[in-house]
Backbone as a chain_set.jsonl record, in Angstrom:
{"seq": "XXXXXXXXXXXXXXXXXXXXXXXXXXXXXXXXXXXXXXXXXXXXXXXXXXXXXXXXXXXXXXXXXXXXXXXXXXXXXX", "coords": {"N": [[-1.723, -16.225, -9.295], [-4.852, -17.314, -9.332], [-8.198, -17.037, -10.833], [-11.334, -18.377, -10.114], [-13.851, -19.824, -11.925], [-16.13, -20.297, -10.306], [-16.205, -18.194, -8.775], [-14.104, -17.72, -7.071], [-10.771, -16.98, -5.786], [-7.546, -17.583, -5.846], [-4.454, -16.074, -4.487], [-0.926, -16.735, -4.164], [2.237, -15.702, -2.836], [5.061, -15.471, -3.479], [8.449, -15.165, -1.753], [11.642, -14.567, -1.074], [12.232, -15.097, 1.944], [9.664, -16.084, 2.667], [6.407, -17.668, 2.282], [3.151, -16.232, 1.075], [0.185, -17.034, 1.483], [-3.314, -16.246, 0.002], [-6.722, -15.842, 0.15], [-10.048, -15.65, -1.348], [-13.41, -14.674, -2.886], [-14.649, -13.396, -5.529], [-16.315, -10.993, -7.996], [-17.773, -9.432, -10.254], [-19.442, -5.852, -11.077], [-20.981, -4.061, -12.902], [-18.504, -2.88, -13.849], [-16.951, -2.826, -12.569], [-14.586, -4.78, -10.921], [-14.733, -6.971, -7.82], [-13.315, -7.71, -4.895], [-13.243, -9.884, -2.407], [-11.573, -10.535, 0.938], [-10.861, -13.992, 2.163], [-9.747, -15.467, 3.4], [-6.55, -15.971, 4.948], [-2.645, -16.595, 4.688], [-0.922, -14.802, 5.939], [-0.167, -13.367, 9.1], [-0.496, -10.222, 9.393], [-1.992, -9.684, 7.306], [-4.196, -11.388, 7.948], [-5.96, -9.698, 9.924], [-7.32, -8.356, 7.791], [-9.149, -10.032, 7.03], [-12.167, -10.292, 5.093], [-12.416, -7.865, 4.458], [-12.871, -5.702, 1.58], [-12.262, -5.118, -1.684], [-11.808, -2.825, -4.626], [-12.051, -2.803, -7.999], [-11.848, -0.459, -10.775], [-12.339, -1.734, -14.212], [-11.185, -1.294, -17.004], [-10.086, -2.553, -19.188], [-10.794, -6.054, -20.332], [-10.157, -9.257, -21.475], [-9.822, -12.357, -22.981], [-6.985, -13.04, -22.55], [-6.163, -10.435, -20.937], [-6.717, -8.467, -18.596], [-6.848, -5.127, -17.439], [-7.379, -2.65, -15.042], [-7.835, -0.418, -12.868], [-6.975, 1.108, -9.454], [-7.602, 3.696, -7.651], [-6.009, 5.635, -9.273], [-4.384, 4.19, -10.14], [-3.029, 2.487, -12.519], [-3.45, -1.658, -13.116], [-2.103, -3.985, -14.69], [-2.904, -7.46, -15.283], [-1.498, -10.449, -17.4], [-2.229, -13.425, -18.82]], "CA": [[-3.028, -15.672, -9.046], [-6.429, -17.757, -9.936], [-9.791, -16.266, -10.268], [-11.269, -19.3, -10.426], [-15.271, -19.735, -12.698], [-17.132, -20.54, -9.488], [-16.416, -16.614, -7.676], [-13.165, -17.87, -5.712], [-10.05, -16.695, -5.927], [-6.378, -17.137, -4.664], [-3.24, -15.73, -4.73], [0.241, -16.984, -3.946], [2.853, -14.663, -2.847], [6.498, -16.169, -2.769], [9.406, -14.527, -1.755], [12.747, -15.735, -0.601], [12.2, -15.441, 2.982], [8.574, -16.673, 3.246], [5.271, -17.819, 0.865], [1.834, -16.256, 1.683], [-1.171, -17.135, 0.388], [-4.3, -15.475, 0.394], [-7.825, -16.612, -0.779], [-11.085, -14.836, -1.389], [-14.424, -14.369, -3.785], [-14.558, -12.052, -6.756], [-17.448, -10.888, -8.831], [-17.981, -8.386, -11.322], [-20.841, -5.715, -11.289], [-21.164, -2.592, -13.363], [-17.87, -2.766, -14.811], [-15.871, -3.345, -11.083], [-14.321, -5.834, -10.172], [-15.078, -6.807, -6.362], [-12.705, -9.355, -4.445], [-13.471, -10.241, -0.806], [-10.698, -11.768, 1.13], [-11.719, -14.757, 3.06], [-8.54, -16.211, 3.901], [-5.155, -15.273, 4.885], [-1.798, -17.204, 5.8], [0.297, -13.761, 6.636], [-0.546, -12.66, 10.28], [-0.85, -9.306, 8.863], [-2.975, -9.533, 6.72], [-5.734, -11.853, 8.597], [-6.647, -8.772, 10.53], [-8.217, -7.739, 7.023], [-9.926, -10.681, 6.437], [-13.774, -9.503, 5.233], [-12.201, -6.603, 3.835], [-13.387, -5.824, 0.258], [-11.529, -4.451, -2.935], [-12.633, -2.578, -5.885], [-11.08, -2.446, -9.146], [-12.695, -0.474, -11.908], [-12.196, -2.545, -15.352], [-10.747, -0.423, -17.989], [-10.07, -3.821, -20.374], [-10.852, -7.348, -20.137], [-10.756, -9.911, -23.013], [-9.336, -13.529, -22.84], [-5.528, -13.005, -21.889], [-5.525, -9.487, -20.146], [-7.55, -7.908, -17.176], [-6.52, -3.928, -16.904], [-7.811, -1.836, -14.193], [-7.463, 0.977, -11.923], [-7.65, 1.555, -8.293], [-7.143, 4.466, -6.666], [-5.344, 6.459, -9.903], [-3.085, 3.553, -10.293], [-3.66, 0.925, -13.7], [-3.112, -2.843, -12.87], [-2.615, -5.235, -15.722], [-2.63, -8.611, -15.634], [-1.685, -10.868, -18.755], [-1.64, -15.086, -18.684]], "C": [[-4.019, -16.452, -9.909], [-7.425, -17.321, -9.695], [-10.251, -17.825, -11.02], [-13.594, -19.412, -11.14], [-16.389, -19.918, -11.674], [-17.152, -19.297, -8.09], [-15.313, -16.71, -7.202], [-11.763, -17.306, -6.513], [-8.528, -16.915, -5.063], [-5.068, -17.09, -5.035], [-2.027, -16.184, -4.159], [1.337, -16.146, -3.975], [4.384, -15.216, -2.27], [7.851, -15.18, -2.606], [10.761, -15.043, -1.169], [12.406, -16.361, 0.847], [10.641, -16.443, 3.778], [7.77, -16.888, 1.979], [4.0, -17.246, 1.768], [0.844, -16.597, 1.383], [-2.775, -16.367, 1.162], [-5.525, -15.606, -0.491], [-9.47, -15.325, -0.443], [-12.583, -15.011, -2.111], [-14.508, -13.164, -4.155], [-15.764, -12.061, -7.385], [-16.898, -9.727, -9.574], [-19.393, -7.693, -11.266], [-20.312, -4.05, -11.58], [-19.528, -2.135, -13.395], [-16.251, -2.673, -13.401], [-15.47, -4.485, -10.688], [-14.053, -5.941, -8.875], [-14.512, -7.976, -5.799], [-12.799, -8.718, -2.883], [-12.86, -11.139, -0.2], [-11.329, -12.393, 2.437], [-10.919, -15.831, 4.09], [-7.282, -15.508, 4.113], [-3.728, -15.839, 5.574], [-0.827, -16.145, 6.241], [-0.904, -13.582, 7.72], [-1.695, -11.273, 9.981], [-2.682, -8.993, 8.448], [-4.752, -10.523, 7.134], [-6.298, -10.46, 9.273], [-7.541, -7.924, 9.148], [-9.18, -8.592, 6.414], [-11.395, -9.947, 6.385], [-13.378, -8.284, 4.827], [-12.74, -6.837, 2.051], [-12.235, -4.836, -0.656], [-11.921, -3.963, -3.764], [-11.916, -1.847, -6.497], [-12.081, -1.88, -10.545], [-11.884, -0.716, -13.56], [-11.859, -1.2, -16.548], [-10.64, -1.691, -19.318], [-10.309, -5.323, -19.896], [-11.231, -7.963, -21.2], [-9.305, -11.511, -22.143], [-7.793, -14.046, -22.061], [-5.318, -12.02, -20.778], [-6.84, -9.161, -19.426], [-6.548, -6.465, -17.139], [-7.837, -2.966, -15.923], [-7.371, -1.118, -13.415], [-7.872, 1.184, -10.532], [-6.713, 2.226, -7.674], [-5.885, 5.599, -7.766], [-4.597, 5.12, -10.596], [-3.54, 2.247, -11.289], [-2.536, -0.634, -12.944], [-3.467, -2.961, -13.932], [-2.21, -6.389, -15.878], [-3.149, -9.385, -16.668], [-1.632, -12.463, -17.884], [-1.5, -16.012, -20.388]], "O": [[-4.027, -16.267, -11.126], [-7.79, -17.118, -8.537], [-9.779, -18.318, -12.045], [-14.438, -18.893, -10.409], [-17.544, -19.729, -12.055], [-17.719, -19.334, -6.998], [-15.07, -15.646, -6.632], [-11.739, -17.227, -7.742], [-8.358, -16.525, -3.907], [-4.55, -17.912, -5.791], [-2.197, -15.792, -3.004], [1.601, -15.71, -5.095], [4.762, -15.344, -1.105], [8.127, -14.449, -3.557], [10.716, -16.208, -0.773], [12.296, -17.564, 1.084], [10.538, -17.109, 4.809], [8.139, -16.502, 0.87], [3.795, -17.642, 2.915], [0.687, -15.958, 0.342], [-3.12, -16.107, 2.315], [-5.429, -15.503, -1.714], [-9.696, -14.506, 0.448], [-13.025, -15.994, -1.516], [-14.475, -12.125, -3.495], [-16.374, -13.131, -7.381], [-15.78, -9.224, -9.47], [-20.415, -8.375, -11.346], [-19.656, -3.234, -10.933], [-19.283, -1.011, -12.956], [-15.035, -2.513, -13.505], [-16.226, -5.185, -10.014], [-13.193, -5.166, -8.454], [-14.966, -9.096, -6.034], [-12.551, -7.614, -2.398], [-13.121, -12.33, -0.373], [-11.958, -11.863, 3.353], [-11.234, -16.58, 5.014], [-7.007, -14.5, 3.462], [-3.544, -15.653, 6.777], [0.119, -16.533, 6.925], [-2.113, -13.611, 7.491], [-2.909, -11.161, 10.152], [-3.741, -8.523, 8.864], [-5.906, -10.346, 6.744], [-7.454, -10.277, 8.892], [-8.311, -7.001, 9.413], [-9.934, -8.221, 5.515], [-11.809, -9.213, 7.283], [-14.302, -7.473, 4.887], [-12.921, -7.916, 1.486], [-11.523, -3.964, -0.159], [-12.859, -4.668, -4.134], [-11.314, -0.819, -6.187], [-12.838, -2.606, -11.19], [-11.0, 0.035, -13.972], [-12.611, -0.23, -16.642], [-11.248, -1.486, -20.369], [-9.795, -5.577, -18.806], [-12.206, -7.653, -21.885], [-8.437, -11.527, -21.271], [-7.557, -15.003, -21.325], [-4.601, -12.303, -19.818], [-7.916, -9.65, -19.771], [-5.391, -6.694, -16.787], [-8.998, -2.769, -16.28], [-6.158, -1.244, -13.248], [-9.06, 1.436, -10.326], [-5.599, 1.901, -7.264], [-5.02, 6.254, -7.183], [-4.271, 5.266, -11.774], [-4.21, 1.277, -10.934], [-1.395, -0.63, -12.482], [-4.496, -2.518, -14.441], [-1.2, -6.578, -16.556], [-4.318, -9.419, -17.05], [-1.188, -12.668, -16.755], [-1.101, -17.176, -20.427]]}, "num_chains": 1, "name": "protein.A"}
């Protein structure tokens, strides 16, 4: 997963049987983080392209990103 300094974003999703990838633009406003997917190589998931996300930020500092959507904490470290 790259969020990359110019809004974009994209994720890589490997698994034995297949790889997906899936690309987007992210921002930040009022303490949410907002990713908009813009790409999609699963089938599936093209039918959500233009869909939006929203994660509200509980921590963010240099290594970690924690947030919450929907009850449920995400935290990613690098």
């Amino acid at each position: 997963m790259t969020y990359a300094p110019d809004g974009s974003y994209s994720i890589i999703s490997r698994k034995p049987s297949h790889t997906n990838s899936f690309e987007g633009t992210w921002q930040i406003r009022d303490r949410v983080l907002i990713m908009t997917l813009t790409n999609a190589s699963d089938l599936k998931a093209r039918r959500i392209v233009g869909g939006v996300e929203r994660y509200s930020i509980i921590h963010v500092d240099d290594h970690q990103l924690i947030c919450n959507e929907d009850g449920q904490t995400i935290t990613l470290t690098r």
